[in-house]
C-alpha angles and dihedrals in degrees: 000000000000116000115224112193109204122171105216118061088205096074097047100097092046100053088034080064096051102042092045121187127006097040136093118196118201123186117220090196094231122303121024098173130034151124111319108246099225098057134043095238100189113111098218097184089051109059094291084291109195112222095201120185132191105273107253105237085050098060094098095050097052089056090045087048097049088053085061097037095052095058093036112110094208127026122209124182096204086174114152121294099248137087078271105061091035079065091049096051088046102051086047090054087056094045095049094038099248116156125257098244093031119128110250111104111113118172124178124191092206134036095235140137091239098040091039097051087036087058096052093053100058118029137171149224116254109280098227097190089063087047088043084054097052094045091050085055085040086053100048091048092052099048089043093048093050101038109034093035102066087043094057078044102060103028093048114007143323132274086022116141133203125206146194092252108357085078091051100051075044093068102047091055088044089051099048087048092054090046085051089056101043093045122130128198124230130199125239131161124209120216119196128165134211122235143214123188115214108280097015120105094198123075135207126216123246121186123230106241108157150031124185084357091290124108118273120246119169121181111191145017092260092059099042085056100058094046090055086051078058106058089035088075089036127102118227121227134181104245102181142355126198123177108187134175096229120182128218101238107235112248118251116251120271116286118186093268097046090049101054086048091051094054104043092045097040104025091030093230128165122241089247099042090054093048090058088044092051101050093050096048088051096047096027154299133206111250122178119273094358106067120221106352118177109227106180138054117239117315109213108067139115087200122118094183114118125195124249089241092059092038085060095049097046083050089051101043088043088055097039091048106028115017131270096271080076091059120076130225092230123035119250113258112194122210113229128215128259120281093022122166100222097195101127144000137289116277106275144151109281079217136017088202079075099074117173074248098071107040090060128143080350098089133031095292085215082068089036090061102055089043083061098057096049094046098051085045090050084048101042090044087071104043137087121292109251121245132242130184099219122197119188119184129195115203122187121190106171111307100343126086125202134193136212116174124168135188124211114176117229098182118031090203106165098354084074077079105016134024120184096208099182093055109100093217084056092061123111108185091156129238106272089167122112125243094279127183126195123275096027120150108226124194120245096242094176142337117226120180127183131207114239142188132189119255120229110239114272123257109237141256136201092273099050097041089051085055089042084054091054103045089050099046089240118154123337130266094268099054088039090088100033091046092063094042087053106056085040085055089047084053082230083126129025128190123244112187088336093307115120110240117188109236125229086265094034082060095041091057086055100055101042090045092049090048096051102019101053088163110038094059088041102118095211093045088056091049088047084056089056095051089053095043078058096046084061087059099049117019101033097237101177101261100228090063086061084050098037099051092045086040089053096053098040099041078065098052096039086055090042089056098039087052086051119090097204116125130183090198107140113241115273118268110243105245082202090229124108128242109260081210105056111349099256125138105275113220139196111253134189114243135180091256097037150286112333140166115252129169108260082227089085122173095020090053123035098187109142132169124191113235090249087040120143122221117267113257114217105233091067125115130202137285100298091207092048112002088247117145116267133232136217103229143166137232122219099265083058089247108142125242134164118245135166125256091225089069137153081035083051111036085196108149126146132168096223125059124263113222133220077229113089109193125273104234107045100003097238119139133290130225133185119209110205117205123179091261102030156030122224123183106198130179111246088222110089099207091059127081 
């Protein structure tokens, strides 16, 4: 039997059918070993060591995983082809005791019956520049999750969390908020005429654009009035014409960030509910009579790049479905952005035999959606760019200039399967002007003028801050997604009609992280992290300098904000009710495990309640482990119990009450149980009665 590792469950069933006897695949369900969550677990003095541990709720199956491994006769660690799953399949080699440089990676693009077997056959040694990368990114996160997170705890509120780039997409969403706010609107007014040319009764609209050769801008009725007296004594003249053949240019294939934005602006998916779909189309989906069939490559890349193979099939299907003249003479090369991790190919159909038409009515058609929309983009990537008779005039009339342009579309190329309709150079609004030459008088048919004001910018959604990530190298494909559910489970953001609004507390992070963290919530410093985080991948640069230039900066500015006693904690809300200590107005405070009431006399006087708290009796003593005063509490299920209020420093809890007596005969302390039909005052000391 030959052992096959694979991360997802999901695509168990599809890679068991290709391999066939003799293989057993088991899924680990993502990480098996990492750092423990209850301690930081990065020796900072010695080299950033990570102290990693078998995650808890694993260790069964890592006993269950070393029994097959040790009567398997080949071991493959088939984990996913990213940083990530370079990590995975180190940390099970660990685990199983395989050797670093032996030859058991094995990493496939695509689920299918060619790339799986071809994997298999030739498999790797661990690339330990992609897991050193990951453990650099591992090793931030943690430092920045253990460090940053009990500061913004204890200067703004508790259980709040701070985070490599969740606090700087924070702060884009915080900043267009606050450019929303402080927007002001400013007044403009258009002017366009409309047009006859001598002979003709209809006449075609131009837009005024210049005056003097510089751009128009006119601010108010009045003067728009005065320009329009203007024009109406101008002659108009025909200052250039240009006829011109333009193509469409033919969209890139689908990459991680292009598609979430897709779905969520033309499905109208949630972020959540694409990254489900897309999973499942990439391990496996049930389709009707065939079982699971995985329909998709790999889902997590920034790469455009597609295969020759794939290249082939898309020419052969284009010609076969739409004509040659779909099918271009050269193949389309798409150039990538910078810092791209080129891995693995653009995000594509596995077959084309598969068509959104024939898996009709026999899959989830949610699924079945967002299979569409990569298929036709995959399509339409390879095919011809699409033709548009373009026509540009030029009209002067004195010192004004005005403008009329118009598109028609004379091959529809790529735009037969895909239209980008939001794309300007996609857009056929027809040519409604007449056959013009250079140097013709028009006649002024009408003025109209319309009354404008300038918009505020627009607060983003899922789909545009995606894009802003992007744009800004902020972040991978694969944090893209986590990074926005994580400041919206925060409640740093919330969504208003699927637009992402920054929260009180989401606002006051910002702004204390940008204060005291210049350079964490720089957006160019984050994107610099990213290309060194690259340079790890692909150029070995030893990991711990990454760590150790970022630890350095960052060690100053968070002593620099623990010695400060700035805090951007709201003011206490009054209880109405007075301290039983020293008179003062008790409020309600946030602690770490919760809302309590505590004296607003704070630190002179230390009296606290919890919310569910029980009045004091007066024959109880103090706490019996510190001398602390003791509280009357509840547990969940609303039974009673005594703690100290110096808890969670003193653990002291006991069911009975401790009382101020200490018995008579050996002075240890006294409790009262107290039942539903009796007292009892017992010594704590069992040998004496």
């Amino acid at each position: 039997m030959k052992l096959v590792l694979i991360e997802g469950p999901g695509k168990r069933e599809s890679i068991k059918k290709y391999l066939g006897a003799g293989y057993e695949v088991f899924a680990t369900k993502g990480h098996i070993r990492d750092l423990p969550p209850a301690k930081f677990a990065v020796d900072i003095l010695h080299g950033y060591k990570p102290s990693y541990e078998i995650i808890a709720n694993k260790r069964t199956m890592v006993k269950e995983l070393k029994e097959k491994a040790s009567k398997a006769e080949a071991i493959y660690l088939a984990t996913d082809p990213d940083r990530e799953g370079e990590a995975i399949a180190w940390h099970l080699a660990h685990i199983l005791g395989l050797k670093e440089d032996a030859l058991v990676r094995t990493a496939f693009n695509e689920i299918s019956k060619p790339a799986i077997q071809a994997s298999i056959a030739s498999p790797r040694a661990i690339n330990m520049d992609l897991v050193n990368a990951q453990q650099a990114r591992r090793v931030l996160d943690r430092i920045m999750g253990y460090k940053l997170s009990p500061l913004l705890s204890r200067k703004i509120r508790n259980k709040l969390s701070g985070g490599r780039v969740q606090s700087v997409v924070l702060k884009i969403i915080v900043d267009r908020e606050k450019a929303i706010r402080n927007f002001v609107k400013e007044e403009y007014w258009n002017v366009s005429a409309g047009l006859l040319k001598m002979g003709d009764n209809k006449a075609f609209k131009s837009e005024l654009t210049h005056y003097n050769n510089s751009k128009i801008n006119i601010p108010n009725e009045d003067e728009c009035k005065r320009v329009e007296n203007e024009l109406k004594s101008s002659t108009f003249v025909v200052d250039s014409v240009k006829r011109s053949v333009v193509e469409g240019k033919t969209p890139a294939p689908y990459i991680t960030s292009t598609l979430q934005q897709d779905a969520i602006k033309k499905l109208k998916m949630t972020l959540s509910t694409y990254t489900k779909s897309a999973q499942s189309l990439y391990e496996g989906v049930d389709v009707q009579g065939e079982g699971k069939v995985a329909l998709v490559t790999y889902i997590r890349t920034d790469s455009v790049r597609v295969s020759p193979q794939a290249q082939e099939m898309a020419k052969e299907y284009i010609i076969n479905n739409f004509g040659e003249a779909y099918a271009p003479k050269k193949f389309n090369i798409y150039g990538g952005k910078k810092n791209v991790q080129d891995a693995h190919e653009a995000i594509r159909p596995i077959s084309l035999k598969y068509t959104p038409q024939s898996l009709q009515g026999r899959m989830d058609s949610g699924l079945l959606k967002l299979y569409t929309l990569i298929f036709n983009r995959f399509l339409a990537s390879q095919m011809t760019s699409a033709k548009y008779d373009s026509l540009t005039v030029e009209i002067k009339a004195g010192d004004y200039k005005f403008k009329s342009s118009g598109k028609a579309l004379i091959f529809d190329g790529f735009t037969r399967i895909f239209n980008n309709a939001d794309d300007e150079e996609e857009k056929s609004n027809g040519i409604n002007i007449p056959n013009l030459n250079e140097g013709e008088v028009l006649t002024l048919n009408k003025l109209d003028s319309e009354q404008r004001f300038t918009k505020p910018p627009v607060r983003f959604n899922e789909s545009t801050i995606i894009k802003e990530m992007e744009d800004k190298g902020i972040g991978r494909p694969a944090t893209y997604a986590s990074t926005i559910m994580t400041l919206l489970t925060r409640e740093y953001v919330v969504k208003e009609t699927k637009n992402l609004v920054p929260t009180e507390l989401g606002e006051k992070v910002a702004e204390y992280l940008e204060k005291y963290f210049a350079n964490l919530m720089n957006i160019k410093f984050t994107a610099q992290m990213e290309e060194h985080l690259d340079e790890v991948e692909f150029k070995g640069i030893p990991w711990e300098s990454i760590v150790d230039d970022f630890y350095k900066d960052f060690i100053v500015h968070l002593n620099e904000a623990e010695r400060s006693s700035e805090s951007m904690k709201g003011e206490a809300e009054p209880t109405g009710t007075i301290c039983d200590k020293c008179g003062a107005m008790m409020v309600y405070r946030e602690g770490k495990f919760g809302k309590f009431i505590a004296c607003s006399n704070y630190p002179s006087c230390k009296n606290t309640q919890n919310l569910n708290q029980d009045p004091v009796p007066e024959e109880m003593g103090p706490c019996p482990t510190c001398g602390g005063e003791l509280q009357v509490k509840r547990s969940k299920k609303g039974d009673k119990f005594y703690g100290c209020s110096n808890w969670p420093k003193c653990n002291f809890a006991h069911w009975d009450m401790p009382l101020k007596e200490h018995c008579p005969k050996c002075n240890q302390q006294m409790y009262k149980h107290i039942s539903p039909r009796s007292e009892k005052i017992y010594c704590a000391n069992k040998e004496c009665k």
